[in-house]
C-alpha positions in Angstrom: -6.1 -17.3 8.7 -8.8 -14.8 8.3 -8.0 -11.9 5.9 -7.3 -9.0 7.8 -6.2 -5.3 6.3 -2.3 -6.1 7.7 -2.3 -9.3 5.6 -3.6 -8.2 2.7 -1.8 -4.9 2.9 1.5 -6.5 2.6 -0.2 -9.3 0.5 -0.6 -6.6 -2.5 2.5 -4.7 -1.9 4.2 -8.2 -2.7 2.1 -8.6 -5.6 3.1 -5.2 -7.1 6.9 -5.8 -6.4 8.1 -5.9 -3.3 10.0 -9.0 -1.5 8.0 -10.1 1.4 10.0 -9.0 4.0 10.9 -5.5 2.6 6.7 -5.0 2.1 6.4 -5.9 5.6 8.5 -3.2 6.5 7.0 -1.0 4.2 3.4 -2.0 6.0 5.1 -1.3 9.3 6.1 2.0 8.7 2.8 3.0 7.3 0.9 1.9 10.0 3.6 3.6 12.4 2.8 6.7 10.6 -0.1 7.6 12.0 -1.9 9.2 8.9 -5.2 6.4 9.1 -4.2 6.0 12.9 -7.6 7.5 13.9 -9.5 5.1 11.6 -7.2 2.5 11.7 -5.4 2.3 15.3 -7.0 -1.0 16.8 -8.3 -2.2 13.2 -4.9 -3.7 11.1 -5.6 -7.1 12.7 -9.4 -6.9 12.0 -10.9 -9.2 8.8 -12.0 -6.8 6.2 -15.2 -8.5 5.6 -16.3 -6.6 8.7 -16.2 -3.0 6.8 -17.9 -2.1 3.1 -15.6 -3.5 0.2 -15.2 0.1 -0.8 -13.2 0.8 3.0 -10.4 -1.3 1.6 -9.9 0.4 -1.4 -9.3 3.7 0.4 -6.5 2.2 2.9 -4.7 1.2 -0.2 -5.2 4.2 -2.0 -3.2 5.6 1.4 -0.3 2.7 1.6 -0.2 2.8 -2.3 1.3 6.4 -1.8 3.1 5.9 1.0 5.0 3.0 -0.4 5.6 5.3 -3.5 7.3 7.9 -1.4 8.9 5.0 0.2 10.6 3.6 -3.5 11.3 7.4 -4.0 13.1 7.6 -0.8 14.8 3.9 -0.8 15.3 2.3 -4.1 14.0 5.2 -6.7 15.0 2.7 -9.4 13.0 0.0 -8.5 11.9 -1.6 -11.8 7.9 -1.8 -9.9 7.4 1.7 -9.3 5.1 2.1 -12.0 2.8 -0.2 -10.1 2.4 2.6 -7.3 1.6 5.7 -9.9 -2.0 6.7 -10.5 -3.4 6.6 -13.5 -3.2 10.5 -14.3 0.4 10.0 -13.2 1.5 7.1 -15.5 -0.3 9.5 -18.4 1.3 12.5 -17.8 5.0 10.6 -18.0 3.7 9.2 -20.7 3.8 5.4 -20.5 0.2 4.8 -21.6 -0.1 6.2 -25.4 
């Protein structure tokens, strides 16, 4: 199967916490958001090797915030929400001395 920006999407939010299903849903509503949908409308199913490596890295920059607001929203004491904070925000609460 080739490796396309769905799969690897909810590839990585499994590998930073989530059960499969509930990253699939996760995935689902961020594609049904629409915020990439210009960029990303017809691409989800796409491999990544088609785009620069970098292109990746900003779609998960996108769902890694999305699924953030998502734990917020859903299970705000998930013990993996660390794994969606940026660095500046795990400094400022002060996990990284």
């Amino acid at each position: 199967m080739k490796n396309t920006f769905a799969k690897r999407l909810v590839e990585d939010l499994v590998e930073n916490g989530f059960f499969e299903e509930e990253a699939k849903k996760v995935f689902k509503k961020f594609k049904n958001k629409g915020e990439l949908c210009d960029t990303m409308l017809h691409r989800w199913d796409e491999p990544i090797t088609n785009y620069p490596a970098g292109f990746y890295n900003v779609v998960w920059a996108h769902c890694r915030v999305f699924a953030l607001e998502y734990i917020d929203a859903s299970m705000p004491r998930a013990w993996f929400r660390p794994m969606f904070l940026s660095p500046s925000e795990i400094q400022e609460a002060g996990a990284c001395h």
